[in-house]
C-alpha positions in Angstrom: 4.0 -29.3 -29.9 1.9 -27.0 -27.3 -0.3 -29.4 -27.4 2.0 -32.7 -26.0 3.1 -30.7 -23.7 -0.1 -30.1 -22.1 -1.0 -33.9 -22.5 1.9 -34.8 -20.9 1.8 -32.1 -17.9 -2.1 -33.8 -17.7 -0.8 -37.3 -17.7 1.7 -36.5 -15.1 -0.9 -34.6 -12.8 -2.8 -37.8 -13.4 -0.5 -40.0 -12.1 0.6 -38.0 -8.8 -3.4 -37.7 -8.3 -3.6 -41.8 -8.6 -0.2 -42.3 -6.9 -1.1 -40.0 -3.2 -5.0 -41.4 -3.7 -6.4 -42.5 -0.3 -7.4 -45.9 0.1 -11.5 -46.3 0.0 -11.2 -47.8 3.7 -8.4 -45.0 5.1 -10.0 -43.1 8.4 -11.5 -40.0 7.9 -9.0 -36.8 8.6 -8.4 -33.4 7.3 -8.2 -32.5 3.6 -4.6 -33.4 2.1 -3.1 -30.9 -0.4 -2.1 -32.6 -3.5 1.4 -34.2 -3.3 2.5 -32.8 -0.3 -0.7 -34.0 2.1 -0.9 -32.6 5.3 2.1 -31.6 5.9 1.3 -28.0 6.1 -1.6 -28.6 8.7 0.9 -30.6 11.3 2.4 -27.9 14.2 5.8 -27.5 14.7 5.3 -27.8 18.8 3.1 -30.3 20.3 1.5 -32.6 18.2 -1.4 -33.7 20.3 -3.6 -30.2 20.8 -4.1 -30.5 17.3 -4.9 -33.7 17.0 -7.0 -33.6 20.3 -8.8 -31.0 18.0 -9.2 -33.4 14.9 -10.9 -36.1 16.9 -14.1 -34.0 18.0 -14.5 -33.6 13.8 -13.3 -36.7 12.8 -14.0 -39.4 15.3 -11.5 -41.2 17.5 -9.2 -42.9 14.4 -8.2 -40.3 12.5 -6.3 -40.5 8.5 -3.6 -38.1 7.6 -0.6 -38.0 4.8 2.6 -36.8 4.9 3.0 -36.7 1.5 3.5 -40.7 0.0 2.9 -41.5 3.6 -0.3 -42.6 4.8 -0.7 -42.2 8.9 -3.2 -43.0 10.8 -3.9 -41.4 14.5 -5.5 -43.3 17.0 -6.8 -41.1 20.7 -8.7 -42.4 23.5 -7.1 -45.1 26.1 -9.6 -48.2 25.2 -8.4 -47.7 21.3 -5.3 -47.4 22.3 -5.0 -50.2 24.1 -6.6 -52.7 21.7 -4.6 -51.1 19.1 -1.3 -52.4 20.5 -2.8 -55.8 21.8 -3.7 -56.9 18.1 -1.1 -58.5 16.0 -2.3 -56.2 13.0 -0.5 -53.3 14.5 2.8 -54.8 15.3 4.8 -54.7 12.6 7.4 -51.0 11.7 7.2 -48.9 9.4 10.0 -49.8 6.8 11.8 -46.4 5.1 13.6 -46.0 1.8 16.5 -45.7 3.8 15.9 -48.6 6.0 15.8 -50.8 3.2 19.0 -49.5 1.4 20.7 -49.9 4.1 19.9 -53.7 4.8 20.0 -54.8 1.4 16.3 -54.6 0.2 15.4 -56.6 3.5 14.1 -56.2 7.1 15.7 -58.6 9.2 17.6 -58.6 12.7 15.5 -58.1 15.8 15.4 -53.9 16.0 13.7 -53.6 12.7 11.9 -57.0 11.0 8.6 -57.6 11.5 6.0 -60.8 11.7 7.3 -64.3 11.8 10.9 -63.0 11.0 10.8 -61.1 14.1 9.4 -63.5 16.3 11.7 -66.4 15.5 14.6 -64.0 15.6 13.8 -62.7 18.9 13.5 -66.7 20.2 16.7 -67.8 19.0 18.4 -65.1 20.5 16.8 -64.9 23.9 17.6 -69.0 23.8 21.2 -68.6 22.9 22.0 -65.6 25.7 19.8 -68.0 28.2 23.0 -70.7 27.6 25.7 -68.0 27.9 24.9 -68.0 31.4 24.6 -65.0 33.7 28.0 -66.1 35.4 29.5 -66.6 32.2 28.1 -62.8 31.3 29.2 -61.3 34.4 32.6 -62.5 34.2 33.3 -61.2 30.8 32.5 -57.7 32.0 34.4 -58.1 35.1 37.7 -59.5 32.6 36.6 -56.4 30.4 36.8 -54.2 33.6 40.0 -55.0 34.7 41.6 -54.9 31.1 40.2 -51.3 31.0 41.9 -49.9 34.5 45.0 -51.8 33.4 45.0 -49.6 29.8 44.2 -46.7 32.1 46.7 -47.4 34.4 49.6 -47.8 32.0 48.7 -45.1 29.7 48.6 -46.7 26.8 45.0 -45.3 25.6 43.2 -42.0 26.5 40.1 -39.9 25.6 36.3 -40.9 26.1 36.5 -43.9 24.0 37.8 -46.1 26.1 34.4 -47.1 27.9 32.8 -47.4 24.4 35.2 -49.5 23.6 34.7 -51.7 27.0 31.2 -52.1 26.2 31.6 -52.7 22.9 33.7 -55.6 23.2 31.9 -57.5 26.0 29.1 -57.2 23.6 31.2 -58.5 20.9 32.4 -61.4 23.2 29.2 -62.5 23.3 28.4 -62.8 19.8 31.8 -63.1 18.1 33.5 -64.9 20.9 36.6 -62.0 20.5 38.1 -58.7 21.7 38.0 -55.8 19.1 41.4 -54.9 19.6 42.3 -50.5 19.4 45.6 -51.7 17.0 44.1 -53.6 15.0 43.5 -51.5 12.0 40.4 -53.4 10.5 38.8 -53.7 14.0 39.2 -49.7 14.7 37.5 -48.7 11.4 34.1 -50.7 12.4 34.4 -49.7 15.9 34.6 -45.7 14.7 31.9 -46.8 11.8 29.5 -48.0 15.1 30.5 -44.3 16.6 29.6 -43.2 13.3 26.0 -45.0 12.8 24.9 -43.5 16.3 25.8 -40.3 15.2 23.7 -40.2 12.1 20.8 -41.2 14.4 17.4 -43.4 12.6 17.7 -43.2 9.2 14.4 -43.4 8.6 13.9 -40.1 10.3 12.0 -38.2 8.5 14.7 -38.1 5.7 14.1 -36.7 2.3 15.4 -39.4 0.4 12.5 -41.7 2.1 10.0 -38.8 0.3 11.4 -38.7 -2.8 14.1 -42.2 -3.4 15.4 -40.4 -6.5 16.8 -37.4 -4.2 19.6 -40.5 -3.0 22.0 -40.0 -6.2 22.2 -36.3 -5.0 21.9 -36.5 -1.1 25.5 -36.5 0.6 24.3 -38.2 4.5 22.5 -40.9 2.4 25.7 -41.7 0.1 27.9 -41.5 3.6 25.0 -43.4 5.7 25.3 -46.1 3.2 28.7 -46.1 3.1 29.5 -46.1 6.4 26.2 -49.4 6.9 28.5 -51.1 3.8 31.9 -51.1 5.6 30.2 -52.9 8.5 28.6 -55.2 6.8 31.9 -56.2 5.5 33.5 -56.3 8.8 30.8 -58.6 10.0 30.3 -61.2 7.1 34.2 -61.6 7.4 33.5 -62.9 11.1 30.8 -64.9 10.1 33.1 -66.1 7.3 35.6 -67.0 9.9 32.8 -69.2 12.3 31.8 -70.9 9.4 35.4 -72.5 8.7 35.8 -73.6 12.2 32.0 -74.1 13.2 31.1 -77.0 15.2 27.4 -77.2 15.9 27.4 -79.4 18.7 29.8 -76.8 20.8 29.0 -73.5 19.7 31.2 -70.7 21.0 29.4 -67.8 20.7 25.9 -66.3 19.6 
């Protein structure tokens, strides 16, 4: 009995060893602990004394882990530079919680990467081109003057008034409609946007993105994803609704 136990506390050791491994070709950097990397080695102030520090040891392009995260440090303004001209180093990191929260998937414009990106970012600079700037300009200025009327009459007070005012000109744009305060269904995603700024980046140095397993007991991730689900939902019913009346030689909206 003793004796599985320690084959299987071996096997496991094993596998953590195999798991956090460094790639053969990963820069040179300070020794990682096992599991946890270099965690312990990172400041809590100012990151670049230290790492100011690490290059006279270990060379310009320096290799560390944050425990299953591999990062690598680049100092000096020529790497620099021709680290963000090459296409190699364009794409985002994607989280744990990044990809819960999408579905598995990393699309849109803020958080896809490659070919996905660029075509995303092309069709939507095309479509706002055709809005027009005086089309633009005079939904904010209709937006404007629906806000000082609410104002004016009373019928809505507190700070979220302007949120709301930006929101929908936004909205106008892509959904080609007001989010209306009343309307019950509208409210809850325009609190659930509220909400998602709030929580901040998910991928924020989260837990759950250390160890996935830690999401069936983490109480932000289960409300993160709840609060990502109900907007979905509010936003595949509009598409829903574009689709039944969709005309592709007059579209309305983005």
């Amino acid at each position: 009995m003793f004796g599985t136990i320690v084959l299987f506390c071996v096997l496991i050791f094993i596998t953590i060893l195999w798991k956090y491994k460094r790639p053969e070709n990963f820069p040179p950097g300070p020794t990682p602990l096992p599991i946890i990397g270099n965690i312990t080695q990172l400041p809590k102030g100012l990151l670049y004394p230290v790492v100011e520090k690490w290059s006279k040891t270990y060379g310009s392009i320096i290799g560390v882990s944050v425990f299953n995260n591999l990062i690598v440090m680049v100092t000096g303004v020529d790497n620099v530079l021709a680290a963000l001209r090459k296409e190699e180093f364009q794409s985002r990191p994607v989280s744990f919680s990044i990809k819960a929260s999408r579905y598995g998937k990393s699309l849109g414009i803020f958080l896809s990467n490659g070919e996905q990106w660029s075509s995303s970012r092309k069709f939507t600079v095309k479509q706002m081109r055709a809005f027009g700037k005086f089309e633009k300009e005079n939904l904010i200025i209709d937006e404007i003057s629906r806000l000082m009327d609410t104002i004016k009459d009373g019928e809505m007070q507190g700070n979220g008034l302007f949120g709301l005012a930006a929101v929908n000109v936004i909205w106008m744009m892509i959904a080609n409609k007001r989010i209306d305060f009343n309307d019950e269904r509208s409210r809850s995603f325009l609190n659930n946007l509220n909400k998602s700024f709030r929580l901040g980046n998910p991928s924020g140095g989260d837990i759950v993105d250390v160890f996935p397993i830690l999401r069936f007991f983490s109480s932000k991730f289960k409300f993160t994803m709840k609060v990502f689900d109900e907007s979905h939902e509010f936003i595949r019913e509009t598409i829903k609704e574009h689709r039944e009346v969709l005309d592709p030689n007059n579209p309305r909206d983005l």
